[in-house]
N, C-alpha and C positions, 0 to 999 in steps of 0.2 A: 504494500500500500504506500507510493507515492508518497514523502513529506509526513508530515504530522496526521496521527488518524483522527479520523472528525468523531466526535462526540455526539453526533447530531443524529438520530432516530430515520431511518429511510422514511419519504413522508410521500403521498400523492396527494391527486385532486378528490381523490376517494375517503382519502385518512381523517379531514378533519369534515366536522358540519361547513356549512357555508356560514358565511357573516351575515349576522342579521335574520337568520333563520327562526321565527316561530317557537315555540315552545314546546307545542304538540309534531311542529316537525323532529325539533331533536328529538326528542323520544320516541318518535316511531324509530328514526334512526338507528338509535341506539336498542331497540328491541330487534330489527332487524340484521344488525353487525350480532346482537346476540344470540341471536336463532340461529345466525351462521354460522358462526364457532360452533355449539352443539353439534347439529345436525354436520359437519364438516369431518367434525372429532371422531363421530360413532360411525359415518359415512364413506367417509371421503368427498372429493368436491365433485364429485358425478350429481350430487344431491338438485334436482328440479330446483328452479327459484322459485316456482308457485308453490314447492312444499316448503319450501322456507318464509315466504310470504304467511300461509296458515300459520305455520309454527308460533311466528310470531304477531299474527293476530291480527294483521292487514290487509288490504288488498293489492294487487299485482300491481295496477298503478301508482299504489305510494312507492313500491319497492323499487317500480321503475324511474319514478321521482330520482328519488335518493341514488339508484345506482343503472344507469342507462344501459349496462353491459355487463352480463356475467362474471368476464374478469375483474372490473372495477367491484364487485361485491364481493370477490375473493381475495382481490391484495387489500380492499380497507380490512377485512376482517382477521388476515393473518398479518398485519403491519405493524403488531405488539411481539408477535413470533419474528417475524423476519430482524426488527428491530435488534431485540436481543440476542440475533447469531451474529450481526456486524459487532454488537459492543462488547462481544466473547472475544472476536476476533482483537480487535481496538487491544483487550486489556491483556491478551496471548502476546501483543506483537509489547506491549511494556513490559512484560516479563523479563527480568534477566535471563533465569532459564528457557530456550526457545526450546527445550525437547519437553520441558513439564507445562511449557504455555500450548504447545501442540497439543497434548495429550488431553490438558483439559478444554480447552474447545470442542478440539473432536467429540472427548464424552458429552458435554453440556448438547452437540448438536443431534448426536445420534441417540441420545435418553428424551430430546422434544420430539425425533421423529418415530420414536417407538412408544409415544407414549399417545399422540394423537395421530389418526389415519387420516387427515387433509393436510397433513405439517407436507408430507412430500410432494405432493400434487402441488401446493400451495408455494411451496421454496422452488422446486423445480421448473413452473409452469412459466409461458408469456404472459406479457401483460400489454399488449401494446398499447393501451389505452394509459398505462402507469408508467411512462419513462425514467420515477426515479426509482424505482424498484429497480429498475435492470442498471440504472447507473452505481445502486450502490450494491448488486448483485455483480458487478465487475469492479468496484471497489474489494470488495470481499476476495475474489478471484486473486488480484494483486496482491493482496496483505496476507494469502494465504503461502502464497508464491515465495513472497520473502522471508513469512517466517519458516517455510521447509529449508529456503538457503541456510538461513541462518543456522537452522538445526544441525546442515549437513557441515558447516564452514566451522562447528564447535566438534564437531567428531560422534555427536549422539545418533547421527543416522543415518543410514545407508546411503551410498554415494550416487544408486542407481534407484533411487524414491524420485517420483515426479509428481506434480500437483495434483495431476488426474487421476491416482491412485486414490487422491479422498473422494474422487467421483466414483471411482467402482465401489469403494467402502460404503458412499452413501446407497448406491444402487443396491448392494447386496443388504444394506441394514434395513432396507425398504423393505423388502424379501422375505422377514424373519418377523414382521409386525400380524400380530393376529387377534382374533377379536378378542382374548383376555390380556387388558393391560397387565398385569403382571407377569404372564409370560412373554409377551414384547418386551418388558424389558432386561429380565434374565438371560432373555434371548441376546439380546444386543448387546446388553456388556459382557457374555463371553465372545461373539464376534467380535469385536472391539480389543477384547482382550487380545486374543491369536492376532489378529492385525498390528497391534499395538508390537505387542512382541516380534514382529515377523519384521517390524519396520529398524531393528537394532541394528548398529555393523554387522556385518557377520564374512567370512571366509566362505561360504557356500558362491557356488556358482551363480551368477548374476542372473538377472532376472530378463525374460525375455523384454523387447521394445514396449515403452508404454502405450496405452490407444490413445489414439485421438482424440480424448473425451475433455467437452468444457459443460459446465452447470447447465450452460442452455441448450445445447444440444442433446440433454436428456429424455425434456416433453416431447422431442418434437418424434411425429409418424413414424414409423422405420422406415427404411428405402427397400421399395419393394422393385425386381426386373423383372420382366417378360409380360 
């Protein structure tokens, strides 16, 4: 991450009410940011907006009021989650230790996504309607980048680790999420564990080429021939 890490909370046109908004609008608002978390959490974000609209007590055209596109109702609604992976990052890259400031991001990221089933859809996904979400979704990209150097430039970690390796970690911890939170999360921190461990120096045979994987080429379609 670029100079000094911003402090500042990823923000859209989504995240806050508007100025000057009614009283009964914030509160619909805010009943609807909160149906969507629930229903996200137990669901995932495949979840209808109109079952989100009932859930929280409205009708489809407040919902569409307040959020004119699907994505804009799923980055205001995980913009307290996303938040808190940048400012994990922020306080990993202050760390003196970069191998215990890696370690615990990673845990902090991969215990939110096993702990709620819209955390990955939601951190993964586009947003094109939310350009700071992906700005500071590539802000994160960067500061993860340096704190791996750093880890490798202190001798804590393998010399053949590459950033993308926390995309397959993330991919495979996605994997292991299932409908009882407590075993998502037993699940995850022994994943995490073996990763953790696997990522040491070591004298074994190097690691094949890393893939091509960046955070946003996750959501996207697979590429299908013929």
């Amino acid at each position: 991450m670029p100079g000094q890490p911003s402090r500042n909370p990823p923000s859209s046109a989504s995240d806050a009410p508007v100025p000057g908004q009614r009283a009964d609008a914030r509160h619909n608002r805010a009943r609807l940011l909160q149906a969507a978390r629930e229903a996200y959490a137990l669901n995932g974000t495949d979840v209808p907006s109109s079952a989100i609209a009932r859930r929280a007590g409205v009708g489809a055209a407040t919902l569409y009021r307040h959020f004119p596109t699907r994505g804009s109702l799923i980055a205001a609604a995980f913009s307290e989650q996303l938040a808190q992976c940048v400012a994990a990052l922020d306080e990993a890259l202050q760390d003196d230790d970069p191998w215990h400031g890696l370690c615990t991001v990673l845990t902090k990221v991969c215990r939110m996504q096993a702990q709620d089933r819209g955390f990955s859809a939601a951190f993964l996904s586009q947003f094109p309607d939310a350009p700071d979400v992906h700005r500071e979704r590539a802000r994160a990209e960067a500061g993860l980048a340096q704190l791996v150097q750093r880890a490798k430039d202190t001798g804590q970690l393998r010399k053949d680790f590459d950033p993308s390796d926390v995309t397959l970690l993330l991919l495979a911890n996605n994997g292991v999420v299932r409908e009882s939170p407590a075993a998502s999360t037993a699940a995850s921190r022994r994943l995490l564990a073996y990763f953790l461990q696997s990522c040491r120096p070591t004298d074994a045979a190097p690691l094949p080429q890393p893939a091509p994987l960046r955070l946003d080429d996750l959501y996207k379609p697979p590429h299908r021939t013929g």
